[in-house]
Chimera marker file (.cmm) of the C-alpha trace (Angstrom):
<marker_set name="trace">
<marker id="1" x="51.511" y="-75.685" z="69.647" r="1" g="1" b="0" radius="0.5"/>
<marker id="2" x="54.135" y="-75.774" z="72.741" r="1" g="1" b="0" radius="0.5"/>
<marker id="3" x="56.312" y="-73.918" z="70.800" r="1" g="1" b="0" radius="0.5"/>
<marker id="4" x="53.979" y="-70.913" z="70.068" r="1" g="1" b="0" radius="0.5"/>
<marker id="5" x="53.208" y="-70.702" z="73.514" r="1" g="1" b="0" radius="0.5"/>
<marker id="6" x="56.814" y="-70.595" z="74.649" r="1" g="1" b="0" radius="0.5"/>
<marker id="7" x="57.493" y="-68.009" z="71.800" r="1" g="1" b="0" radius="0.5"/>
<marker id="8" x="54.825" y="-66.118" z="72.846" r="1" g="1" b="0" radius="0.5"/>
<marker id="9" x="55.713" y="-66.215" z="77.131" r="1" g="1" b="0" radius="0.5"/>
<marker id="10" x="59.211" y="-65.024" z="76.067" r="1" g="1" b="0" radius="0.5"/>
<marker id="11" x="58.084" y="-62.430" z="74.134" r="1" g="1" b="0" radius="0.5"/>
<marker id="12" x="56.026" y="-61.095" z="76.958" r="1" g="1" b="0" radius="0.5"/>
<marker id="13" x="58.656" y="-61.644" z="79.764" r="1" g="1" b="0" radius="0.5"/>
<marker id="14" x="60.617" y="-59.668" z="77.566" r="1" g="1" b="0" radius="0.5"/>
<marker id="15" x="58.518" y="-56.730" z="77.612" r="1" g="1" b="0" radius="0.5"/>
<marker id="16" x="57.893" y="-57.240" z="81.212" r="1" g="1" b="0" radius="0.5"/>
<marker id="17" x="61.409" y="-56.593" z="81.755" r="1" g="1" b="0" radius="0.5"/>
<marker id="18" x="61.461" y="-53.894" z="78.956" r="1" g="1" b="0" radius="0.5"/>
<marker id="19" x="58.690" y="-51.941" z="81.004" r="1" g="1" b="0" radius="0.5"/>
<marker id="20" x="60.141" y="-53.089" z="84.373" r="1" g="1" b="0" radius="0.5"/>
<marker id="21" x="63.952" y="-51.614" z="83.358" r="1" g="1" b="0" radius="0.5"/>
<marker id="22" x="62.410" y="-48.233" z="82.005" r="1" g="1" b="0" radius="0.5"/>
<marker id="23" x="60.423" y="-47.869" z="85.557" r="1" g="1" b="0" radius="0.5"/>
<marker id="24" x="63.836" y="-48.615" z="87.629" r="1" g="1" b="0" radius="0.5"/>
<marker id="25" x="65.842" y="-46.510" z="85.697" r="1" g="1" b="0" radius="0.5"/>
<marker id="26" x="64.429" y="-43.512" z="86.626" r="1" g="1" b="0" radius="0.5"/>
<marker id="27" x="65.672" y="-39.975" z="85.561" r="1" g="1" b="0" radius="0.5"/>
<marker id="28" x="68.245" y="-38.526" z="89.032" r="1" g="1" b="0" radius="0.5"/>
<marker id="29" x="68.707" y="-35.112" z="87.019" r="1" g="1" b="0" radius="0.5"/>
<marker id="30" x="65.705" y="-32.808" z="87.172" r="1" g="1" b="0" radius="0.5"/>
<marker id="31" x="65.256" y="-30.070" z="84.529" r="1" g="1" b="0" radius="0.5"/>
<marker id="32" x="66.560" y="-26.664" z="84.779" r="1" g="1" b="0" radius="0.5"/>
<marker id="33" x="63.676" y="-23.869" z="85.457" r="1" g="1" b="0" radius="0.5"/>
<marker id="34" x="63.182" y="-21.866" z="81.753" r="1" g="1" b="0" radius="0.5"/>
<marker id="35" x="64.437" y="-18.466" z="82.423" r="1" g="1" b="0" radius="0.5"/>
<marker id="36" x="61.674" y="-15.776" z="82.567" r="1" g="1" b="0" radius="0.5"/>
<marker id="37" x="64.169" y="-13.365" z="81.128" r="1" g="1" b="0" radius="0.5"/>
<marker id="38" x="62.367" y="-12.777" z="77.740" r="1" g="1" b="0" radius="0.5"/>
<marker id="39" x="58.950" y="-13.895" z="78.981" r="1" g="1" b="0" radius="0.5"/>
<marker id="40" x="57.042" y="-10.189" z="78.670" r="1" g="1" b="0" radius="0.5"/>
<marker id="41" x="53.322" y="-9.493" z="78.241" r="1" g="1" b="0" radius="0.5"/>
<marker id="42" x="52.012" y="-8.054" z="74.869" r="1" g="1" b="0" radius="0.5"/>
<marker id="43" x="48.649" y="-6.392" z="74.984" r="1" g="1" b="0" radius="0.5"/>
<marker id="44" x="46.985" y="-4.466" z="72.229" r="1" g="1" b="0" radius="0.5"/>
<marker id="45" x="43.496" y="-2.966" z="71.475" r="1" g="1" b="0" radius="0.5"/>
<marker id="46" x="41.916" y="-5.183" z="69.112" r="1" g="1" b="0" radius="0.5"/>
<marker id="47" x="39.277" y="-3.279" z="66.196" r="1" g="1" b="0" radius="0.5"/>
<marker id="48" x="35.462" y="-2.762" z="68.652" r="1" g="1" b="0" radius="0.5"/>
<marker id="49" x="32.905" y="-5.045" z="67.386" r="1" g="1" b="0" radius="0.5"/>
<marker id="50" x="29.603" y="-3.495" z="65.809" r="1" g="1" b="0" radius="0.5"/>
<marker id="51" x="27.187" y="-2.702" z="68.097" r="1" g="1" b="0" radius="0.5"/>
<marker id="52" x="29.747" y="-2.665" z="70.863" r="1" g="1" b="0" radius="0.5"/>
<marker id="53" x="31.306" y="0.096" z="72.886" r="1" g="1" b="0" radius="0.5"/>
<marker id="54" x="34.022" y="-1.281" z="74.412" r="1" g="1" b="0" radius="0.5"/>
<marker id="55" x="37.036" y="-2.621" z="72.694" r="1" g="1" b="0" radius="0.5"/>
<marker id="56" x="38.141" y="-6.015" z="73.072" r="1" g="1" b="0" radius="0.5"/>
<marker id="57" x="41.866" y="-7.028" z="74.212" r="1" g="1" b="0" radius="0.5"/>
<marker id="58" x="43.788" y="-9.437" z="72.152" r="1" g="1" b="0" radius="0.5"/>
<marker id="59" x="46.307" y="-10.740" z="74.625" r="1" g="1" b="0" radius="0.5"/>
<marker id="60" x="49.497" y="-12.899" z="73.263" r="1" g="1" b="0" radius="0.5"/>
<marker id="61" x="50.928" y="-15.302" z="75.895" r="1" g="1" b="0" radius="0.5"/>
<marker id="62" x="54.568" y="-15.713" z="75.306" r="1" g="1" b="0" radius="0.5"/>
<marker id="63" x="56.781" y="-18.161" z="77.301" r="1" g="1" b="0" radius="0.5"/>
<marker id="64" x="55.659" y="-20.896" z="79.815" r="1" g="1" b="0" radius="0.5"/>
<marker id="65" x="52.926" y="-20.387" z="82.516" r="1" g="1" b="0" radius="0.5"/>
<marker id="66" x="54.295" y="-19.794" z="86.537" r="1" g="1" b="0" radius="0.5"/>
<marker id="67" x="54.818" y="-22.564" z="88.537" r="1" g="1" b="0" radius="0.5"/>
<marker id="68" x="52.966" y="-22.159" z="92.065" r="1" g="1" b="0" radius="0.5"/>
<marker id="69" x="55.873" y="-21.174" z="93.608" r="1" g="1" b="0" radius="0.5"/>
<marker id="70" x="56.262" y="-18.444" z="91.208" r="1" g="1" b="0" radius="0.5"/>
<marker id="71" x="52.500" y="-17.388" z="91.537" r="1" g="1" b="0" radius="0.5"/>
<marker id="72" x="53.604" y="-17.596" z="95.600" r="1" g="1" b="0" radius="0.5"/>
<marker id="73" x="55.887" y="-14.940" z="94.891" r="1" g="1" b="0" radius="0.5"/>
<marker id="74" x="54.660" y="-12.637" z="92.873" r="1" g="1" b="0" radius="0.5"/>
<marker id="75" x="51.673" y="-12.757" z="95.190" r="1" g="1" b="0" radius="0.5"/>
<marker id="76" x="53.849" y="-12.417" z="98.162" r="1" g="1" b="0" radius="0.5"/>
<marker id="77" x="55.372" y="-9.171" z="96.540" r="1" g="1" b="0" radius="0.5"/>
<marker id="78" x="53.125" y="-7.751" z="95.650" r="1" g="1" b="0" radius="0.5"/>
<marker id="79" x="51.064" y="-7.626" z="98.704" r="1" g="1" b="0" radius="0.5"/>
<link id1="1" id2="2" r="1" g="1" b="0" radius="0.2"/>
<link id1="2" id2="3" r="1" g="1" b="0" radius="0.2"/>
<link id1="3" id2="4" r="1" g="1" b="0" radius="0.2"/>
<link id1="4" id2="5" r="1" g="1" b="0" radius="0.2"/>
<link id1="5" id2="6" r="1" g="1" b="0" radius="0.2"/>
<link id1="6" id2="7" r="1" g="1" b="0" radius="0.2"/>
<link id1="7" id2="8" r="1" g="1" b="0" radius="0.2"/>
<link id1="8" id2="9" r="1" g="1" b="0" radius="0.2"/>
<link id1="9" id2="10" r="1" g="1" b="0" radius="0.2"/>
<link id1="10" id2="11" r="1" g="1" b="0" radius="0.2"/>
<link id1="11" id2="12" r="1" g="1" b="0" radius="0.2"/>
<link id1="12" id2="13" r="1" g="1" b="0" radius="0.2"/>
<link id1="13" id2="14" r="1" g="1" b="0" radius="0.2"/>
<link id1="14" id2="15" r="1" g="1" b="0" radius="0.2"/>
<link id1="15" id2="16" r="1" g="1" b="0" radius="0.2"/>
<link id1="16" id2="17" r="1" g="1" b="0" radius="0.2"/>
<link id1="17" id2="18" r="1" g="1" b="0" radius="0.2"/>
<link id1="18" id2="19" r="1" g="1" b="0" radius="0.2"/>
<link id1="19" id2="20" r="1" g="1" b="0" radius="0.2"/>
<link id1="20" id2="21" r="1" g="1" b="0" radius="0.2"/>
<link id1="21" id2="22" r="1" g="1" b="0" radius="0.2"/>
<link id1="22" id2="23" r="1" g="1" b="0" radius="0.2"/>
<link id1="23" id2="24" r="1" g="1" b="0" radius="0.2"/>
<link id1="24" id2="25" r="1" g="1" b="0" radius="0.2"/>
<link id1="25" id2="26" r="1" g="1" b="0" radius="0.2"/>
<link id1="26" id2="27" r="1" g="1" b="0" radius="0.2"/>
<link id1="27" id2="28" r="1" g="1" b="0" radius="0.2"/>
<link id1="28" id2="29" r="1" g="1" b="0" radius="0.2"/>
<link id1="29" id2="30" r="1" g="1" b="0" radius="0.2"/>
<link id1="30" id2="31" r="1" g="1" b="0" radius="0.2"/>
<link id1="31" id2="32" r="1" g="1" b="0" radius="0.2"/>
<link id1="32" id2="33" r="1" g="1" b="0" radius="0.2"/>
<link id1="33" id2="34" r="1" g="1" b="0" radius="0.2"/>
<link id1="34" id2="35" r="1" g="1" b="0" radius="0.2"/>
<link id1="35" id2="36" r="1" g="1" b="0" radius="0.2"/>
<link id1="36" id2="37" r="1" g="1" b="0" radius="0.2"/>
<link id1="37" id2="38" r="1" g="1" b="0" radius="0.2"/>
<link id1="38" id2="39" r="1" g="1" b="0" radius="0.2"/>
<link id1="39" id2="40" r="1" g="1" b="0" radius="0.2"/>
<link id1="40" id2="41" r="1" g="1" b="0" radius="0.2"/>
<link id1="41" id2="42" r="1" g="1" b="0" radius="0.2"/>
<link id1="42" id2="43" r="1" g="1" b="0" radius="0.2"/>
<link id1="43" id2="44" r="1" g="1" b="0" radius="0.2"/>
<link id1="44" id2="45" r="1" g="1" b="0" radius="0.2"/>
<link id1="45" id2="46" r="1" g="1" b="0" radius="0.2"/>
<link id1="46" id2="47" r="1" g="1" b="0" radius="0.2"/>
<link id1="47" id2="48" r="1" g="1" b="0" radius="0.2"/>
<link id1="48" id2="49" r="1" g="1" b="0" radius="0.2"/>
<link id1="49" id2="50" r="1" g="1" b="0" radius="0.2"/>
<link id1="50" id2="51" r="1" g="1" b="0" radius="0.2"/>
<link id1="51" id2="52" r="1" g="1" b="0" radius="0.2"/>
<link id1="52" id2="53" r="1" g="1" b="0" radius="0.2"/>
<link id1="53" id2="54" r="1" g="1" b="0" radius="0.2"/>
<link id1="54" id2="55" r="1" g="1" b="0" radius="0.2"/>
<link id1="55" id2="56" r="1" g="1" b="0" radius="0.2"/>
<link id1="56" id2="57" r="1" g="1" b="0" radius="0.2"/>
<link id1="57" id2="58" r="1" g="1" b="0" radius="0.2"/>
<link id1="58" id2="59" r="1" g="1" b="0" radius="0.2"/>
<link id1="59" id2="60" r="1" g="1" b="0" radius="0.2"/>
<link id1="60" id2="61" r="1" g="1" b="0" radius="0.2"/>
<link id1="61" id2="62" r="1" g="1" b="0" radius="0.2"/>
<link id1="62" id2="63" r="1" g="1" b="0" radius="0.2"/>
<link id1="63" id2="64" r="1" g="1" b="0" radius="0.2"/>
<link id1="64" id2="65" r="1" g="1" b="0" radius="0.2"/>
<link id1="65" id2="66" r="1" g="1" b="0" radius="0.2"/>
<link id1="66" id2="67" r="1" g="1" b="0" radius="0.2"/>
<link id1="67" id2="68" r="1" g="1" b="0" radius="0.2"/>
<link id1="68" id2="69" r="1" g="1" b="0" radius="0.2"/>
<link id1="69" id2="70" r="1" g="1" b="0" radius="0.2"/>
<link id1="70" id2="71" r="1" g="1" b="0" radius="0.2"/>
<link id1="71" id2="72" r="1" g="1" b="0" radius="0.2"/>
<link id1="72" id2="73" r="1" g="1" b="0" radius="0.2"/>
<link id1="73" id2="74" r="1" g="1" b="0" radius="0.2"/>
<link id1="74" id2="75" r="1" g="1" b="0" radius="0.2"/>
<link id1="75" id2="76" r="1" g="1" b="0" radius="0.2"/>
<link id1="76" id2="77" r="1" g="1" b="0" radius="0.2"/>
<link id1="77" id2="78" r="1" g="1" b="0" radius="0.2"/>
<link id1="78" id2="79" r="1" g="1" b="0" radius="0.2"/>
</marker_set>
């Protein structure tokens, strides 16, 4: 029974450290900003419903949304 119990404290220090290691470690590079190069809106009429008389808009999101800073700036120039 003393020997399951060891096996088992092992086996949980070892994770312990596992976890521990993988907090310390860290990641020092940070990721480079996706370029907004390609990023364009597409907008098209979409058919009216029945019933209906204006036509819906069918809007296709391409690319990644802004960061605040980049909703700070467009904001910034465009007021």
């Amino acid at each position: 029974m003393s020997i399951m119990r060891n096996v088992e404290v092992w086996i949980f220090g070892a994770f312990g450290a596992l976890v521990l290691a993988a907090c310390l470690e860290g990641n020092t590079e940070r990721a480079a900003p996706a370029s907004t190069a390609g990023v364009a809106p597409e907008v098209e009429l979409a058919r009216p419903q029945a019933g209906t008389a204006q036509p819906m808009y069918v809007v296709y999101v391409v690319g990644k949304r802004p960061s605040a800073a980049q909703k700070r700036a467009a904001r910034a120039g465009a007021g």
